[in-house]
Structure formats: structure tokens, C-alpha cells
NUDRENVO-6095 format. One record per atom (N, C-alpha, C): x, y, z; residue in three letters. Coordinates in steps of 0.1 Angstrom, whole numbers, padded with zeros to 4 digits, always signed. Example, Ala and Ser with C-alpha at 12.3 -4.5 7.8 and 13.67 -1.06 7.14 Angstrom:
residues 2
+0132-0057+0078ALA +0123-0045+0078ALA +0132-0033+0078ALA +0128-0022+0071SER +0137-0011+0071SER +0129+0000+0079SER 
***
This chain:
residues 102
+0745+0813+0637UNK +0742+0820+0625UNK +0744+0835+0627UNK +0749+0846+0616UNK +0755+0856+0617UNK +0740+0864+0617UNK +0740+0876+0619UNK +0729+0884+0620UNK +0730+0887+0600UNK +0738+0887+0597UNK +0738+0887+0582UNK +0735+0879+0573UNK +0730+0870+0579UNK +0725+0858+0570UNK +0714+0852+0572UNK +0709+0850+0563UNK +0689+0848+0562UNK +0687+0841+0567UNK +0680+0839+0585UNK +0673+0826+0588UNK +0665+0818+0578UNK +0661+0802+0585UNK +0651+0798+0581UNK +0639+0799+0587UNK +0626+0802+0580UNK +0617+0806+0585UNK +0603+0793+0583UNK +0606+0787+0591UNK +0598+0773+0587UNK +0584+0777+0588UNK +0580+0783+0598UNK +0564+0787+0602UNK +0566+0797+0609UNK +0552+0799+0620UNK +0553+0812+0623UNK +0548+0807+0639UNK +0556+0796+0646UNK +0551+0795+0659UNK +0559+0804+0670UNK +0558+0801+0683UNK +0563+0811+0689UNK +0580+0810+0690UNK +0583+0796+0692UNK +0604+0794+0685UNK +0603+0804+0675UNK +0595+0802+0666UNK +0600+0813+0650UNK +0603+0824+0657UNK +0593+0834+0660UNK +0587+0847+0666UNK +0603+0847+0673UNK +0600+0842+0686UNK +0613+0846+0693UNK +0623+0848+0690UNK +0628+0838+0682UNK +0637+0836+0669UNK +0642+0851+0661UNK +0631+0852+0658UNK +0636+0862+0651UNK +0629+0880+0659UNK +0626+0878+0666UNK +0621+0887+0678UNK +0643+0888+0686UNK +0648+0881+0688UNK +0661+0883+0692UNK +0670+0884+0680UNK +0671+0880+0667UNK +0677+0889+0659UNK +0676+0902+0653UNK +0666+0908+0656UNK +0660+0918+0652UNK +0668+0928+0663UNK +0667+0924+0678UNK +0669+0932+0691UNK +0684+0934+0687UNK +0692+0925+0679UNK +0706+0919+0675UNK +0711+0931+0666UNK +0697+0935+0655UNK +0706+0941+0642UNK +0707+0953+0644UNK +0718+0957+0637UNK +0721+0972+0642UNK +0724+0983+0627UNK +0729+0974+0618UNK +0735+0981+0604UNK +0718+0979+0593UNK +0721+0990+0581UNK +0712+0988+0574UNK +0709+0976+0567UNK +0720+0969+0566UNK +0717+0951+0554UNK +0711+0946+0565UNK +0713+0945+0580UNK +0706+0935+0589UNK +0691+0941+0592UNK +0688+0950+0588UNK +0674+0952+0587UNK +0667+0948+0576UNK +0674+0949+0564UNK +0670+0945+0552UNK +0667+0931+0553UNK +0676+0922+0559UNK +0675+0905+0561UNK +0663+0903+0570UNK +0663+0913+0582UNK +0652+0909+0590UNK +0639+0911+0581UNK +0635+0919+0574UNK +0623+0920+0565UNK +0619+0910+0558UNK +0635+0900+0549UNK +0630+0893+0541UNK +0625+0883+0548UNK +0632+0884+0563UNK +0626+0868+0575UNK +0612+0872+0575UNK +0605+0885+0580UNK +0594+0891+0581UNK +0585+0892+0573UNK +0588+0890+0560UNK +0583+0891+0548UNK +0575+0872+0548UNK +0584+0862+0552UNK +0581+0848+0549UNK +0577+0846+0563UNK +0576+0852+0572UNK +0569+0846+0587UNK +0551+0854+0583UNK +0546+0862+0573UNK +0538+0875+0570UNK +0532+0864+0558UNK +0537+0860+0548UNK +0534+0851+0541UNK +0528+0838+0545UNK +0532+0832+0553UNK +0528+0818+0558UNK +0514+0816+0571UNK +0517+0832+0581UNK +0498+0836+0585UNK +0496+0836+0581UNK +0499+0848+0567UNK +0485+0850+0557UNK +0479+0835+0553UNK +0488+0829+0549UNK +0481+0814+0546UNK +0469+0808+0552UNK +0473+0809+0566UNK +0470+0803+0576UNK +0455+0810+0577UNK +0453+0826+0577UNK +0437+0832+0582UNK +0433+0826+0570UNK +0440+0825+0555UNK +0429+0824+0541UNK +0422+0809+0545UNK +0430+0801+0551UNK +0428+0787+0555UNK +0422+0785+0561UNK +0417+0797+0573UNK +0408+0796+0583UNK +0395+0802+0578UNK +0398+0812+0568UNK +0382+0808+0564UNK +0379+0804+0553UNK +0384+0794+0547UNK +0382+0782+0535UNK +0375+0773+0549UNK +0379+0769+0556UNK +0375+0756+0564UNK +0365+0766+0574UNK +0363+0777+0575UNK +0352+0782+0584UNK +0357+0777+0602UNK +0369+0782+0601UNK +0375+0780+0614UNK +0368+0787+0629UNK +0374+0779+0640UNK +0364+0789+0651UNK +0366+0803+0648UNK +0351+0810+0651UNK +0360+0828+0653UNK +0370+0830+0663UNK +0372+0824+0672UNK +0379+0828+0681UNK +0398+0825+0674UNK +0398+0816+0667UNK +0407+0810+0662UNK +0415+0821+0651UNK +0405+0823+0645UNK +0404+0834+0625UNK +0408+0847+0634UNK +0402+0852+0645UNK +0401+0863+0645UNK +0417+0867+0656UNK +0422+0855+0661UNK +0437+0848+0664UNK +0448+0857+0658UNK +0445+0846+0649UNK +0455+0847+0631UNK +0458+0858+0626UNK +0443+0865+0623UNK +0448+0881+0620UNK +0456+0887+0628UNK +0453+0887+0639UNK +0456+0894+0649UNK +0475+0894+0649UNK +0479+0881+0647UNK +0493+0876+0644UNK +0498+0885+0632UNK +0488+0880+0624UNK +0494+0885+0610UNK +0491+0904+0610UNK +0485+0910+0621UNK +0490+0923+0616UNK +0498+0928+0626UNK +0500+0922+0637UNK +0515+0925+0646UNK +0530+0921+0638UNK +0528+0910+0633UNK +0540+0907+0620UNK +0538+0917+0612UNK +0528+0922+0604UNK +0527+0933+0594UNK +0535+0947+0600UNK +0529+0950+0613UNK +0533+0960+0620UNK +0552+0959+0623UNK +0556+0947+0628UNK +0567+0942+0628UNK +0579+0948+0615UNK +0573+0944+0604UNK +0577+0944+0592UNK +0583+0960+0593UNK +0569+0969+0589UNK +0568+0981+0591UNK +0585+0985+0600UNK +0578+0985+0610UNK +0590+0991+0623UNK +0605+0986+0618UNK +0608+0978+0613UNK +0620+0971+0611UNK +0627+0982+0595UNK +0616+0988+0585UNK +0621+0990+0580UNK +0618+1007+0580UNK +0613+1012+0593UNK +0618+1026+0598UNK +0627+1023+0606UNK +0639+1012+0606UNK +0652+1015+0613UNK +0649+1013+0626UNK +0635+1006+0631UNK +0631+1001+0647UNK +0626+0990+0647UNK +0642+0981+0650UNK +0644+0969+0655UNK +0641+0964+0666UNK +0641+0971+0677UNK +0636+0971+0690UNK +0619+0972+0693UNK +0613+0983+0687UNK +0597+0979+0683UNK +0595+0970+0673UNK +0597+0965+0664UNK +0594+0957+0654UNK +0596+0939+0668UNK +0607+0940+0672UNK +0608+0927+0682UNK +0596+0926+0691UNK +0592+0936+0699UNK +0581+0942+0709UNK +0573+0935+0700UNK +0569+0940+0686UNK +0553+0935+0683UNK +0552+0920+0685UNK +0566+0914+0678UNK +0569+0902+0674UNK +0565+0892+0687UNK +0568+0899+0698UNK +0568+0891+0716UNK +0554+0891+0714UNK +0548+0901+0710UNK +0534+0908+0715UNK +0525+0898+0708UNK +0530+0894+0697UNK +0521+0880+0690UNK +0520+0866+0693UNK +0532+0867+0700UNK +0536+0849+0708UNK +0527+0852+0717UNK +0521+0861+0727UNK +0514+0858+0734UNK +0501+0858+0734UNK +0496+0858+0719UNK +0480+0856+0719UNK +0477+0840+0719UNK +0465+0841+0722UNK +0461+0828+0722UNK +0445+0824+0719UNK +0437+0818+0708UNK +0425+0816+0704UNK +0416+0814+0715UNK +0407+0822+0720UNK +0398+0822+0728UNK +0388+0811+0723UNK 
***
């Protein structure tokens, strides 16, 4: 797949992340930043799901408080990617694959 064309963004595990944690390190022109956001935008979408989900069902705190944590390193991600930093936006991206629910 080209760096110019929109992955699929099935969920937000850590394949995703990485996934798109090394296209991101990849893009270099302004449209490949734009494509990474819209990936960013649907990996940002489907956390969010996930914390509203976690506290509909009153999930562990250790779990809820996870999720966010995902979802504002992707937020941050997002961010960085569309000040033209590809290379910190990936950083956050790594930085989320390695949390884990206490």
C-alpha cells in the first residue's frame, strides 16, 4: 500500500498503532499527512467508543482509565501529524501500544 492511500483502520490494537505509527515515520509530502489524520481521525473514533463503553458497563478503573489514556496519545498523535510532525505524532502512537490496564 502507497503512503497515499487510506489504510484500513479496523480497530485500535497495537498491529493498528504500529501500522500506522510506520506510515506516518513514511510520510513526508502535505496530502500524506492529510491521509494520516483521516487514519487518525478513525483509530480516535473507535477508543472513543471503547472509554464511552467502558463506562456504560462500569469497567475496571484500571482498564477506563487505560483507554483514555490511548485515546489522548492518539488525540495528541492527530495533533502532531497535522503540525507537519510525523515523527512525534508516531512517538505518541509507540507510546500507546505500550500501555497496559493495571
Amino acid at each position: 500500500m502507497e503512503l497515499a492511500d487510506v489504510a484500513q483502520i479496523p480497530d485500535f490494537s497495537n498491529d493498528t498503532l504500529l501500522l500506522l505509527a510506520e506510515r506516518l515515520e513514511g510520510s513526508r509530502t502535505f496530502q500524506e499527512l492529510i491521509i494520516r489524520e483521516v487514519e487518525l481521525d478513525e483509530v480516535y473514533r473507535r477508543v472513543d467508543a471503547a472509554v464511552r463503553q467502558s463506562e456504560e458497563r462500569s469497567a475496571d478503573p484500571g482498564e477506563h482509565e487505560t483507554l483514555q489514556k490511548v485515546r489522548d496519545l492518539v488525540f495528541a498523535a492527530h495533533d502532531l501529524a497535522s503540525q507537519g510532525r510525523p515523527l512525534d505524532a508516531a512517538s505518541s502512537l509507540r507510546a500507546a501500544m505500550t500501555l497496559e490496564p493495571r
